[in-house]
N, C-alpha and C positions, 0 to 999 in steps of 0.2 A: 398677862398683866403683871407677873408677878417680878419677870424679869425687866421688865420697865419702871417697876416699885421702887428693886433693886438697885439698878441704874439712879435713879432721880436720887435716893437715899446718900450712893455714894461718890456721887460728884458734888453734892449740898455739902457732907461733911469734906470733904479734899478743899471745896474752896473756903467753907470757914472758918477750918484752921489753918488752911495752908495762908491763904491773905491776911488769917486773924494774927498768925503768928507777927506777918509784916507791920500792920499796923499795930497793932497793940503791944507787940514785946517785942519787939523788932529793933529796940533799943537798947534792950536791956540781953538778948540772947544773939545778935548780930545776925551778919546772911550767912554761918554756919547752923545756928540753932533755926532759922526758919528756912534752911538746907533741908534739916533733920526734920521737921514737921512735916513738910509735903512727902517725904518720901515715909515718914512712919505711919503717917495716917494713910497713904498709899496701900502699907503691909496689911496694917489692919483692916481692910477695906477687903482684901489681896482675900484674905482669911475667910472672915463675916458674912459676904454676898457673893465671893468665887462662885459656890458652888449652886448658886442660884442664876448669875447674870456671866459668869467670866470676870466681871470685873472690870467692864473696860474703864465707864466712867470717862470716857474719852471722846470725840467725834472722830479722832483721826487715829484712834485705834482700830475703833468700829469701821472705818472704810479701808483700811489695814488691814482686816482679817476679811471684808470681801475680796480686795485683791489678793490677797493668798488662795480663797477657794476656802475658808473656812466660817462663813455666814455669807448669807443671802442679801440682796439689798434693799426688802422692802421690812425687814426684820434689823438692819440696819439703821434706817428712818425712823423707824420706833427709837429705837435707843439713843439717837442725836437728840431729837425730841425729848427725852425723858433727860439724857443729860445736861441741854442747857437749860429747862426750867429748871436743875437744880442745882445749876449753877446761878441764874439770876436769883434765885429765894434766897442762897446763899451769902450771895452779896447782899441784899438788902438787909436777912439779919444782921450782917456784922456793921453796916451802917446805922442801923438802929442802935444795936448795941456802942458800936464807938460814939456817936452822938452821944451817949451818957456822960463823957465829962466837959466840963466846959472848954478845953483847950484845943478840944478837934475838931480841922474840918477839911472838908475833901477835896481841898485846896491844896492847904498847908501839911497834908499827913498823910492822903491816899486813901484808895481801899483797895491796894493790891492790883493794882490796874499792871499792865504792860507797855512799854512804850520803846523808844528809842528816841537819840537824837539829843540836843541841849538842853539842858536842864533835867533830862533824866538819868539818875545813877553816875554809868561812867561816860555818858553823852556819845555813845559808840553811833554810827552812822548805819543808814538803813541798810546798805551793802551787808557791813558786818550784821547786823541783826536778822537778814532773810537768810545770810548761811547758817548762822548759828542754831535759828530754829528749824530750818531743812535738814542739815546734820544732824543734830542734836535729837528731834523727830524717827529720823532712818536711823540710828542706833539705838534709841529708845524700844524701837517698833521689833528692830533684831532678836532684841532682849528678851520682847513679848513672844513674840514666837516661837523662838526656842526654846524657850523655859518651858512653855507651852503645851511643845509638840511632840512626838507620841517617841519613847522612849528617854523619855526628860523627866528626873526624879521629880513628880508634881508637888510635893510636899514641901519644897523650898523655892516654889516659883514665884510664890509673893515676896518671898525674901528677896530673890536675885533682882528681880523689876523695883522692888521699893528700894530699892539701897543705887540700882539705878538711878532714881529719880533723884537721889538723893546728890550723887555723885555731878549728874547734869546743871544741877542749881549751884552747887558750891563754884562750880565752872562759871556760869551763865546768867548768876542773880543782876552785875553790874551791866551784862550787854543788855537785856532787853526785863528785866524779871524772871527771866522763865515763863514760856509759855509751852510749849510741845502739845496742848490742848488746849483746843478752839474755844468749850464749852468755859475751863478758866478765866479765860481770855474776856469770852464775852458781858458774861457776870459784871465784873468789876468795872469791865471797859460802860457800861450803862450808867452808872450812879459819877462815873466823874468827870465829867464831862466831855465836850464838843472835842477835844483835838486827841482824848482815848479813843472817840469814835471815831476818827477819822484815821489813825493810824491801824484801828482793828483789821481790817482787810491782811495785813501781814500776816496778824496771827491767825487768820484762817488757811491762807493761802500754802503756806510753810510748811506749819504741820502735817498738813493733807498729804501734801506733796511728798513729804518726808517718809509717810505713815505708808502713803500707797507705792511707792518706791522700793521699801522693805517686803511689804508686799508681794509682790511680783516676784521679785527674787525669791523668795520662799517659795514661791508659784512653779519657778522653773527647776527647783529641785536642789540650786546647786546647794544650799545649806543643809541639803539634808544629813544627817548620821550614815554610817558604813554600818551595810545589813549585816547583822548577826551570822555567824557561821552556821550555817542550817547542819553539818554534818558532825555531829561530834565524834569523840572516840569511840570506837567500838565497846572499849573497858571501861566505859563510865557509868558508874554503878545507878545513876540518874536513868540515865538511855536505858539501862537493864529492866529498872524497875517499870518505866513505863512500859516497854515492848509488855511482859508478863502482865500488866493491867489490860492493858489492849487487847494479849489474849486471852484473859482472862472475861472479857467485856463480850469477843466472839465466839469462844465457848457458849456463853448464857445467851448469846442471839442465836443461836444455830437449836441451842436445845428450845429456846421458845418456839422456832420455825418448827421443829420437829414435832412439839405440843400443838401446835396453830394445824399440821397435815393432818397430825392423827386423829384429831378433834372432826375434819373436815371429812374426814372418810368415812367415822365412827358416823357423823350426819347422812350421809351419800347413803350409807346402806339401813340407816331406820327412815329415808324416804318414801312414802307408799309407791308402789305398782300402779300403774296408769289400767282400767281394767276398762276390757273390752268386748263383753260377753254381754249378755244377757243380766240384766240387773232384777236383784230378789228384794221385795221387802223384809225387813228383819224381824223378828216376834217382838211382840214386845206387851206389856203389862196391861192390864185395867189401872191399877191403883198403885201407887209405892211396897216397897215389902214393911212390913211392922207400921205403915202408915210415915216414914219416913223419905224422902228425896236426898238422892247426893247433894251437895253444893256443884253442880253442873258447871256454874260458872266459873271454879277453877282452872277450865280447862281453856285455853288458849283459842279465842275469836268465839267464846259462846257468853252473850250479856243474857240481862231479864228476857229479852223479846225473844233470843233464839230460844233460852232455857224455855219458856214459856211453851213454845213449838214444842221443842222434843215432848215436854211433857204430855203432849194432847195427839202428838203419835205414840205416846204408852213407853218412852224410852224415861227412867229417871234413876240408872246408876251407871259406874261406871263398867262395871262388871259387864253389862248390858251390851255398854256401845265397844270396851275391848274385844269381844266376841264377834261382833259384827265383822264374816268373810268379803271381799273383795266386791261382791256381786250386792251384796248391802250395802255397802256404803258407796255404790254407785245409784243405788234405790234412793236411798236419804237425800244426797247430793242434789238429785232431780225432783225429788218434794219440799227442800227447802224454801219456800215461797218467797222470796227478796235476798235470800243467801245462800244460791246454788252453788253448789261447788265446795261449799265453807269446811265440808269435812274431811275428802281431799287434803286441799289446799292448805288448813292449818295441821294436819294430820291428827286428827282425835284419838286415832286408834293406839298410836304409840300414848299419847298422854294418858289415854284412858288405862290403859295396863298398870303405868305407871302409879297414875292414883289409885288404882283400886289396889295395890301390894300394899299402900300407906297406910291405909284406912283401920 
């Protein structure tokens, strides 16, 4: 969600300063300074939610970067969605807002709408307006990509795309507004009427077209970069240092392997003996010595309920059960009432030695 947050965030602000610039100071700063808005708020945008969303803020970026191979399409849908509702909220604030003085109306002054044809701008015909924004799209989309993609300094990718944007509108304000996104497009095309919406199809149709076309291309490699030279010099004090780390990385796993055998052997042979004789009861106490018990249960698979046992077969130190020969603790093994075996199997005998030297 957060990158659909993102998304909605930054196409709300691209459309209302980018169309606010048109309408509202679009007279006083010309189509060079509302050049300069869409593509500065682009940068910023490029910046703020990059690292959250990419940044498309686009529709036909977003289906741009599925035909490259670099997003999915149903992760895609989210983000159209997220971008034109914030693109329609967009446009509505700045209508609310421009309605605040008495001289405007969405008639006489726009809200940043797209069009083509007479009475708009330079009244350029539909022809010029589907190349301009097809072109103008697939160069845009280039931009995105390779600033983008993976050996491309990322720290000036929102620069090079926003100064793009910037560069396509000083070009393309008179043919059509500038459109290269759908989501722009649609916003503004809402609030001004019937013949915005009837020319919108353009601005969807174009850009996609434009976006998914760069696309592809990206897709089949040819823009790629020239691989790095995998071999350097032999005398590159770089190459040096890392080999000597490396060995030095297989020295310390050889000696751990070495530690992990000796470890594994040192186990092998405090294993018990499997015994096969004749099994002896072991001696064992009336009472504790001085009226004391070990802690029994230090020793590995013995709780209350074994310690319990041992004590009521007269066993309660560890001294006791260290002593116990082979022939014993095949005795024990066979009287453990619900835990045969348990002295074996966890081997007591080595622990018990061990605790009792502690003690």
């Amino acid at each position: 969600m957060n990158k659909q947050a993102a998304e909605f965030i930054g196409t709300f602000t691209l459309v209302l300063f980018g169309c606010g610039a048109a309408v509202i100071a679009g007279g006083d700063i010309g189509l060079t300074g509302i050049s300069f808005a869409f593509g500065l708020t682009l940068i910023g945008m490029a910046y703020g939610i990059g690292s959250v969303s990419g940044c498309h803020i686009n529709p036909a970026v977003s289906l741009g970067m599925v035909a490259a191979g670099r997003m999915e399409m149903p992760e895609a849908i989210q983000y159209i969605i997220a971008q034109v509702a914030g693109a329609i909220a967009a446009a509505l604030v700045l209508l609310i807002i421009a309605n605040g003085t008495a001289d405007y109306t969405v008639a006489g002054n726009g809200l940043g709408q797209n069009g083509w044809g007479e009475g708009y701008l330079g009244e350029y015909g539909i022809i010029s307006a589907f190349v301009f924004e097809l072109v103008a799209t697939f160069l845009f989309m280039v931009v995105i990509l390779g600033a983008t993609g993976a050996g491309a300094p990322a720290a000036i990718a929102g620069l090079a795309i926003g100064l793009t944007l910037v560069v396509i509108h000083l070009v393309g304000i008179n043919i059509t507004g500038v459109s290269v996104n759908p989501a722009r497009s649609i916003g503004p095309a809402l609030f001004s009427g019937w013949w915005s919406i009837v020319q919108l199809p353009l601005f969807l149709i174009a850009p996609v077209l434009g976006a998914v076309g760069a696309g592809l291309l990206f897709k089949t490699g040819q823009l790629d970069g020239p691989v790095e030279d995998a071999n350097p010099t032999e005398n590159s004090a770089a190459l040096r240092i890392k080999c000597d780390d490396l060995q030095a990385e297989c020295d310390r796993l050889s000696a751990d392997l070495a530690a992990c055998q000796s470890a594994k052997e040192a186990s092998a042979q405090m294993a018990p003996e499997i015994f096969t004789g004749e099994a002896a009861k072991p001696e064992g106490l009336t009472a504790p010595r001085d009226g004391v018990a070990d802690d029994l249960k230090t020793i590995n698979g013995v709780g209350p309920a074994m310690e319990k046992m041992l004590h009521g077969l007269g066993y309660y130190h560890f001294d006791q059960i260290a002593a116990w020969s082979p022939a014993e603790v095949a005795w024990v093994d066979d009287n453990l009432e619900g835990f045969k075996g348990r002295a074996t199997r966890d081997n007591w005998i080595a622990q018990a030695k061990k605790l009792s030297t502690q003690k």
